[in-house]
KOLZA-651387 format. One line per field, with one value per atom (N, C-alpha, C): residue in one letter; x, y, z. Coordinates in steps of 0.1 Angstrom, whole numbers, plus 2048, in hexadecimal, padded with zeros to 3 digits. Example, Ala and Ser with C-alpha at 12.3 -4.5 7.8 and 13.67 -1.06 7.14 Angstrom:
<pts>
type	(a,a,a,s,s,s)
east	(884,87B,884,880,889,881)
north	(7C7,7D3,7DF,7EA,7F5,800)
up	(84E,84E,84E,847,847,84F)
</pts>
This chain:
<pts>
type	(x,x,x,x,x,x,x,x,x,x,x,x,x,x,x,x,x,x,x,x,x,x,x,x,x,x,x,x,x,x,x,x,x,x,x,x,x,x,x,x,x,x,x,x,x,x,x,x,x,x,x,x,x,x,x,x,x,x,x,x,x,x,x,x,x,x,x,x,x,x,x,x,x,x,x,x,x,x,x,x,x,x,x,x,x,x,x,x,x,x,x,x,x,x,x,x,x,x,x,x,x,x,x,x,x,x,x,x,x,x,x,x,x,x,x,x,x,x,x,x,x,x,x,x,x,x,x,x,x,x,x,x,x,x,x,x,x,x,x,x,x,x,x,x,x,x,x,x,x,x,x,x,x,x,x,x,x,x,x,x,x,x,x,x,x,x,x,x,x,x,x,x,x,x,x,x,x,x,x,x,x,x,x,x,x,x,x,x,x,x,x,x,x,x,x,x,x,x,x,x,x,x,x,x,x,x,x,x,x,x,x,x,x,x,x,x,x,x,x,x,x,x,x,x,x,x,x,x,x,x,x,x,x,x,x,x,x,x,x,x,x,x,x,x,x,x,x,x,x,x,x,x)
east	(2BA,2C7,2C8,2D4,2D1,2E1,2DA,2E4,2EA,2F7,300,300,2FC,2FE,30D,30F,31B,319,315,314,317,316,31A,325,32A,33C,340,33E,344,345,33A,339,33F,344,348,357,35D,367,373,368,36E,36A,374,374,36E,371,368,35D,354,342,340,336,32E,321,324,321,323,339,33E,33F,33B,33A,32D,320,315,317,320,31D,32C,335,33E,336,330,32C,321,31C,311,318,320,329,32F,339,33C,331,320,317,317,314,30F,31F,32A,333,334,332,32F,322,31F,30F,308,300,2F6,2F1,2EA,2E1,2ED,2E2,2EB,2ED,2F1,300,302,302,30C,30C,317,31D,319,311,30D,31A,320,328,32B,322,31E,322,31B,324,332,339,346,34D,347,34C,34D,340,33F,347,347,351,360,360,372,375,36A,36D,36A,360,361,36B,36E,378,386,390,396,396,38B,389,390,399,39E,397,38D,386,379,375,36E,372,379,382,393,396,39D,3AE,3A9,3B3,3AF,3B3,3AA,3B3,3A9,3B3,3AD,3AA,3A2,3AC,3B7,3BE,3BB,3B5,3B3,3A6,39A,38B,389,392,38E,393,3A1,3A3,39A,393,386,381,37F,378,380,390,39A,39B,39E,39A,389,380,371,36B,36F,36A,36F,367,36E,369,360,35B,358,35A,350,34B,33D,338,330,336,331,328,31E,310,310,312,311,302,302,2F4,2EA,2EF,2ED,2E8,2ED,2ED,2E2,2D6,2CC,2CE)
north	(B4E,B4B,B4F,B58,B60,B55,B4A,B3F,B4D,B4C,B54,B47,B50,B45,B47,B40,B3D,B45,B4E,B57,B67,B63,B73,B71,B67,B63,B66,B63,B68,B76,B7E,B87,B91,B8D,B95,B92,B8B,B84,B88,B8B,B91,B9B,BAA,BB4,BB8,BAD,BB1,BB1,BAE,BAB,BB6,BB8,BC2,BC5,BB9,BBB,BB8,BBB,BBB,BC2,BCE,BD9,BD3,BD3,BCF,BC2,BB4,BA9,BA7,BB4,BB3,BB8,BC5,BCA,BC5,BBB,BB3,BA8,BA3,B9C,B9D,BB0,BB3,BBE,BBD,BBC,BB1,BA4,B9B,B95,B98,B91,B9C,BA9,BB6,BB7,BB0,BB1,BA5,BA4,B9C,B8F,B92,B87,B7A,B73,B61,B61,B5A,B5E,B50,B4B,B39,B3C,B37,B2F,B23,B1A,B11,B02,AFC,AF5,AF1,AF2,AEC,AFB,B06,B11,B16,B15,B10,B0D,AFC,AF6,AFD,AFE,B04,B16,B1B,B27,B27,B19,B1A,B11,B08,B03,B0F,B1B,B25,B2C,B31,B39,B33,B2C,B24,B20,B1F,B12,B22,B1D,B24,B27,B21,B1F,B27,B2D,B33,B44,B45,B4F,B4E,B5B,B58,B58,B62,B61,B5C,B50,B4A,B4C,B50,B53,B4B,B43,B3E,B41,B45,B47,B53,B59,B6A,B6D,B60,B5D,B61,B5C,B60,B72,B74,B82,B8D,B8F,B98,BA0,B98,B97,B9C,B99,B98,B91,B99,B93,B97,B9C,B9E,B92,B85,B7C,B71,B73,B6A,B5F,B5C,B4B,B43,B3A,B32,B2B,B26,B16,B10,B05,AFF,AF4,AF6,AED,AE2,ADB,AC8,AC6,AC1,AC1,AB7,AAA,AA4,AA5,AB6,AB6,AC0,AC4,ACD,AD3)
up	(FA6,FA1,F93,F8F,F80,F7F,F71,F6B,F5C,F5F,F50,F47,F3D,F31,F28,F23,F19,F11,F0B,F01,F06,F18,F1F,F1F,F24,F29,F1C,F0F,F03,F01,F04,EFA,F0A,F15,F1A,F1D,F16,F16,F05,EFB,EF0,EF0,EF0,EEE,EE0,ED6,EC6,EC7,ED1,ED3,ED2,ECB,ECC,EDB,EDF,EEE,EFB,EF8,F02,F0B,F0D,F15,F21,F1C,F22,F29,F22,F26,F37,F31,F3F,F47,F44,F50,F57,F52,F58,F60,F5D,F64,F6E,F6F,F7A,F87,F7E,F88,F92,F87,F91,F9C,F98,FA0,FAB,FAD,FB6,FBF,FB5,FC0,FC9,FD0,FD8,FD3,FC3,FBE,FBF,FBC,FBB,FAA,FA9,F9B,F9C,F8D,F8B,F7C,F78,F6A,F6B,F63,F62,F5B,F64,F5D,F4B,F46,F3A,F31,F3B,F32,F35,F3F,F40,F35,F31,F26,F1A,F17,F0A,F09,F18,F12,F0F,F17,F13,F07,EFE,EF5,EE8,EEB,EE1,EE0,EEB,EE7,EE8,EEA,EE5,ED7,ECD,EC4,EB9,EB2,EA9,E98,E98,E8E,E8E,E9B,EA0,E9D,EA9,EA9,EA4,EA1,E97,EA0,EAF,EB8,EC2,EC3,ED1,EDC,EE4,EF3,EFE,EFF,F0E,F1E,F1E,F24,F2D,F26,F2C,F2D,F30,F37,F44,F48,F57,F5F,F56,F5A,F5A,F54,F55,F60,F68,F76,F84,F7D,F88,F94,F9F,FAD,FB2,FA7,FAF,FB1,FB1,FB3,FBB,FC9,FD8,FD8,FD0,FD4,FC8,FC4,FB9,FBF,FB9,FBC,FB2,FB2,FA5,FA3,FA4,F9F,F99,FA0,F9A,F93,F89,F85,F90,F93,F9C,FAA,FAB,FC0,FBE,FC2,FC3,FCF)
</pts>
């Protein structure tokens, strides 16, 4: 199971990254391909409280996080910390 961390969802989410290129296309590997793939709830949180947070960034867009990806992604499932 390859867990994305909150610092890929950013940096492939702001076009100013200096490693937004690498961190989408790693993104739309794993949503394209085979391996097992999760966002870990906790970074959920923390991506939509960064980029939103206006003090952070100076144009916060949290609105336009999920477009990225488009329609390459047919399932979610989301990991209760609780359920193994």
């Amino acid at each position: 199971m390859i867990a994305i961390d909150t610092n890929i969802l950013v940096y492939a989410h702001r076009e100013d990254s200096e490693w937004h290129g690498s961190a989408c296309q790693r993104l739309v590997e794993l949503a394209e391909g085979r391996a097992a793939w999760a966002i870990p709830w906790p970074c959920i949180h923390e991506f939509l409280a960064i980029v939103a947070h206006p003090k952070i960034f100076a144009a916060a867009h949290a609105s336009r996080g999920g477009a990225r990806l488009g329609g390459r992604v047919d399932r979610v499932a989301i990991a209760h910390p609780a359920r193994r």
